[in-house]
C-alpha atoms as an extended CHARMM CRD file, in Angstrom:
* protein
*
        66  EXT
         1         1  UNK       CA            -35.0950000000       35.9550000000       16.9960000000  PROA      1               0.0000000000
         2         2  UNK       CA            -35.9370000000       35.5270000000       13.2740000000  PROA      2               0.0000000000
         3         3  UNK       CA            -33.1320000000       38.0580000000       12.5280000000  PROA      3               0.0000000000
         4         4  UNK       CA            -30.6480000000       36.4390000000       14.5590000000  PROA      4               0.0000000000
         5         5  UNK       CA            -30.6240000000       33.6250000000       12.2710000000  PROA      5               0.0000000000
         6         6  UNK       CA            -29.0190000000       33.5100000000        8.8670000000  PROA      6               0.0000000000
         7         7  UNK       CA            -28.5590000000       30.7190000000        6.7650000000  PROA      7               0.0000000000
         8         8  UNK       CA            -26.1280000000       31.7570000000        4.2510000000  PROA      8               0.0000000000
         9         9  UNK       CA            -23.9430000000       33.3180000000        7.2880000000  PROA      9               0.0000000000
        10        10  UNK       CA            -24.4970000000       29.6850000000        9.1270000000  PROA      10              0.0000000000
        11        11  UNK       CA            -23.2740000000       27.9770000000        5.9170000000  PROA      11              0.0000000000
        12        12  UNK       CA            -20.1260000000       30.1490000000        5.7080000000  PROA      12              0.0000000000
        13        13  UNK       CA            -19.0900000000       28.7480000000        9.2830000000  PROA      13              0.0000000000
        14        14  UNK       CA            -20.1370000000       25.0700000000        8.5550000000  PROA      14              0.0000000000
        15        15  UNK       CA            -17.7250000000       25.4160000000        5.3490000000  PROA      15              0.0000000000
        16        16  UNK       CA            -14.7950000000       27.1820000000        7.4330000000  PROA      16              0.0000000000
        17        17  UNK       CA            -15.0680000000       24.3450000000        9.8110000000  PROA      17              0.0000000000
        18        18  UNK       CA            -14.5630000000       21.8800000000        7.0240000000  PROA      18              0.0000000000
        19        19  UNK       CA            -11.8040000000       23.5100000000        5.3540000000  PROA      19              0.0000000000
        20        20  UNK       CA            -10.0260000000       24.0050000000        8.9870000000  PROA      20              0.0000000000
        21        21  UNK       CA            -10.6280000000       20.2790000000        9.9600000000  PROA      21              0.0000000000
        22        22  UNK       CA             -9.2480000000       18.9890000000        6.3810000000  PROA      22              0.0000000000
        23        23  UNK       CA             -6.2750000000       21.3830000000        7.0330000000  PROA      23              0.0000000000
        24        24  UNK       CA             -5.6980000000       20.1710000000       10.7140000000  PROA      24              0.0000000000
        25        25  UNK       CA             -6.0790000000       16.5730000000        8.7360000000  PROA      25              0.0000000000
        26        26  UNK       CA             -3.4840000000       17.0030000000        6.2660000000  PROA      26              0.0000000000
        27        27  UNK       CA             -1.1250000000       18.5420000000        9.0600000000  PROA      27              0.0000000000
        28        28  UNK       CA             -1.3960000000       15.5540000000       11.3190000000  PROA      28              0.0000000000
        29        29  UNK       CA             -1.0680000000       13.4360000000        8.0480000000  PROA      29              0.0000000000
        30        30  UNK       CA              2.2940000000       15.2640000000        7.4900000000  PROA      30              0.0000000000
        31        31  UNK       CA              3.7930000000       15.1550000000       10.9970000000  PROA      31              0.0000000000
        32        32  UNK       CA              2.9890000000       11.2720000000       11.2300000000  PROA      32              0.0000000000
        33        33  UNK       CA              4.7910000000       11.0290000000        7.8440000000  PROA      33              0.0000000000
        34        34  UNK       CA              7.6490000000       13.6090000000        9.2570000000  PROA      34              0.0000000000
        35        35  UNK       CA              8.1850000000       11.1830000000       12.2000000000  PROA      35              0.0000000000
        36        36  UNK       CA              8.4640000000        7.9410000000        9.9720000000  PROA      36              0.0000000000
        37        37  UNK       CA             11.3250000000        9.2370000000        8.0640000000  PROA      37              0.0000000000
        38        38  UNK       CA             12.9920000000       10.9670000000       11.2470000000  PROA      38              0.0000000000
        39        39  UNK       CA             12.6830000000        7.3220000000       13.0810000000  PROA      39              0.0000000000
        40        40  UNK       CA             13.7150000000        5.6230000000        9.5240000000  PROA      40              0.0000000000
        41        41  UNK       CA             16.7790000000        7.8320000000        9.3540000000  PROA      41              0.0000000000
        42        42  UNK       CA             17.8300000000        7.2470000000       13.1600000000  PROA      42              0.0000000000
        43        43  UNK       CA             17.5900000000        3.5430000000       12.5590000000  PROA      43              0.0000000000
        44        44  UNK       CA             19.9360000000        3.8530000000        9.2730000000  PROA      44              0.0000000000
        45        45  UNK       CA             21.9130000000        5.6910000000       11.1040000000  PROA      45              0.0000000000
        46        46  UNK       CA             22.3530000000        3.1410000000       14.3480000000  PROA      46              0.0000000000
        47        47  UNK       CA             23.0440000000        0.4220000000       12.1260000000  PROA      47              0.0000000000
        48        48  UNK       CA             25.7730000000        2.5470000000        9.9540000000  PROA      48              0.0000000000
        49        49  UNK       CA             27.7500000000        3.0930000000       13.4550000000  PROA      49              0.0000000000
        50        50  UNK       CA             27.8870000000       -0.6700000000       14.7810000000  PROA      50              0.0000000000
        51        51  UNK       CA             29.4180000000       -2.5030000000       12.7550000000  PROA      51              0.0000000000
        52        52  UNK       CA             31.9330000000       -1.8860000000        9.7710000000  PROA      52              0.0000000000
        53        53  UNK       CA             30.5110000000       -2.9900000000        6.5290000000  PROA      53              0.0000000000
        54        54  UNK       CA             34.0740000000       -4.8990000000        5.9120000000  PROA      54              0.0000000000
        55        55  UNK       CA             33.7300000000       -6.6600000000        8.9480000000  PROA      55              0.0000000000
        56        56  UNK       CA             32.8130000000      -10.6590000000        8.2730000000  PROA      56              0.0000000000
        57        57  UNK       CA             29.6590000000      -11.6560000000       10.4420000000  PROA      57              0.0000000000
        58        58  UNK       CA             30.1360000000      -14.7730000000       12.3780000000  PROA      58              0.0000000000
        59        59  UNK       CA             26.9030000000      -17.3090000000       12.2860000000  PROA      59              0.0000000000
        60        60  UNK       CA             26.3470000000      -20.3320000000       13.5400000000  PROA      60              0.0000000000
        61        61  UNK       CA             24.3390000000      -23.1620000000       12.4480000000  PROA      61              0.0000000000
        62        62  UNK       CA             22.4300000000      -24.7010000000       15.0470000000  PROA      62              0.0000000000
        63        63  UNK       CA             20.9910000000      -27.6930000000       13.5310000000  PROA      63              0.0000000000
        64        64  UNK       CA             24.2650000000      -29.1460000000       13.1060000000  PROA      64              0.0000000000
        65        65  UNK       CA             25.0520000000      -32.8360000000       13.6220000000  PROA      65              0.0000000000
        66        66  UNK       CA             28.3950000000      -33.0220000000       15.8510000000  PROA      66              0.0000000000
């Protein structure tokens, strides 16, 4: 049982872990980023196509005495 156990092999797999969970970090880090921009460019986008930029707006003042 003695020879089934070896610390410097046990420390290789505890460092692999790391390394894989930082990666799988940085990854989700990157997708979440990924998906901002997509959603920031879809919004951009949506208000490009309603209304011409030449277009006056209308407003209305509400707290206006008549």
């Amino acid at each position: 049982m003695a020879a089934d156990s070896n610390p410097a092999r046990g420390t290789f797999i505890a460092a692999l872990a790391t390394v894989a969970r930082r990666i799988t970090a940085l990854l989700g880090m990157a997708v979440i980023v990924g998906l901002l921009l997509i959603l920031i460019w879809r919004v951009y986008l949506h208000h490009q196509s309603r209304v011409p930029p030449e277009e006056p707006a209308v407003v209305r003042l509400g707290s206006r005495a008549t």
